[in-house]
C-alpha positions in Angstrom: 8.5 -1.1 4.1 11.3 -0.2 6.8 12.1 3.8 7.2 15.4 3.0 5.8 14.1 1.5 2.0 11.7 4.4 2.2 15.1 6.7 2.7 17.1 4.8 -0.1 13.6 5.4 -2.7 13.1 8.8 -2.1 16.9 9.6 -2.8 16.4 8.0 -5.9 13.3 9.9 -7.0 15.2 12.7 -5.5 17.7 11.9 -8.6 15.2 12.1 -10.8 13.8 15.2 -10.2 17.2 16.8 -9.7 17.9 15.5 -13.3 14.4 17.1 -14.8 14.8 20.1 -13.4 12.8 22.7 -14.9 11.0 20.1 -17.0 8.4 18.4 -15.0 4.4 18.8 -15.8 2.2 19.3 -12.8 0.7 15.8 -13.4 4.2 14.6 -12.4 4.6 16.7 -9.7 1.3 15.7 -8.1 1.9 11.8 -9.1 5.2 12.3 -7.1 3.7 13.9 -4.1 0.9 11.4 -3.8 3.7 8.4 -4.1 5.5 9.9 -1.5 2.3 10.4 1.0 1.9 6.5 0.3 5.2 5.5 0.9 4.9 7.4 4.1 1.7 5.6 5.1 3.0 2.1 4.3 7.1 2.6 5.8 7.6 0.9 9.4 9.7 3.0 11.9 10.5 -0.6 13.9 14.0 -1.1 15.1 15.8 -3.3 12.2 17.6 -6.2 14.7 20.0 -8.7 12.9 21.6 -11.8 14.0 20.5 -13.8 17.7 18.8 -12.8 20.8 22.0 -11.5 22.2 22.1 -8.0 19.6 18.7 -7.5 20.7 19.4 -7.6 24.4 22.2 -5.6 23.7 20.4 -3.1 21.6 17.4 -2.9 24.4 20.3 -2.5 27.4 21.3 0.5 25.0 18.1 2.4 25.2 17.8 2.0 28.9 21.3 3.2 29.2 20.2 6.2 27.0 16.8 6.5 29.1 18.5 6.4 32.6 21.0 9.0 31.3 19.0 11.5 29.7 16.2 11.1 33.2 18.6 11.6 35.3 19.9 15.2 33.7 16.3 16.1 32.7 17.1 16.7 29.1 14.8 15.4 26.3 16.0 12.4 24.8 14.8 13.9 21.4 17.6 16.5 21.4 20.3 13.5 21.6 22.1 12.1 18.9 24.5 8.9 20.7 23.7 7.4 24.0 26.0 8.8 26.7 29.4 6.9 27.1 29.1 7.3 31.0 29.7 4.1 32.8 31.3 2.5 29.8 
């Protein structure tokens, strides 16, 4: 399962328990946890690429973009949110 179906499910379990507040039994709680260790065993963190070779090359010049960028000013790319619109 993509990271992003594993988002959208936990949101709706999130619901859920949001709506039962104050009346779930421990044997829901621990049925819930254990679901959501599986679903974070079995969820993929692969980039999701649409459409023809051409997004994916675009998508791959992208992160080098973003890896250049971030080497060249010795920051961690961890800490950045949007690739850098330098050279653009």
């Amino acid at each position: 399962m993509h990271v992003v179906d594993s988002i959208r499910v936990l949101l709706m379990l999130l619901s859920y328990v949001m709506q039962k507040t104050g009346r779930l039994t421990f044997e829901e709680k621990y049925k819930m946890l254990e679901f959501i260790g599986t679903l974070a065993k079995h969820t993929t963190f692969t980039p999701r690429i649409s459409g023809d070779d051409t997004t994916a090359r675009a998508c791959i010049h992208l992160i080098e973009d973003l890896q250049r960028s971030t080497s060249r000013n010795n920051l961690n790319p961890a800490c950045i949110d949007t690739p850098s619109t330098e050279g653009s």
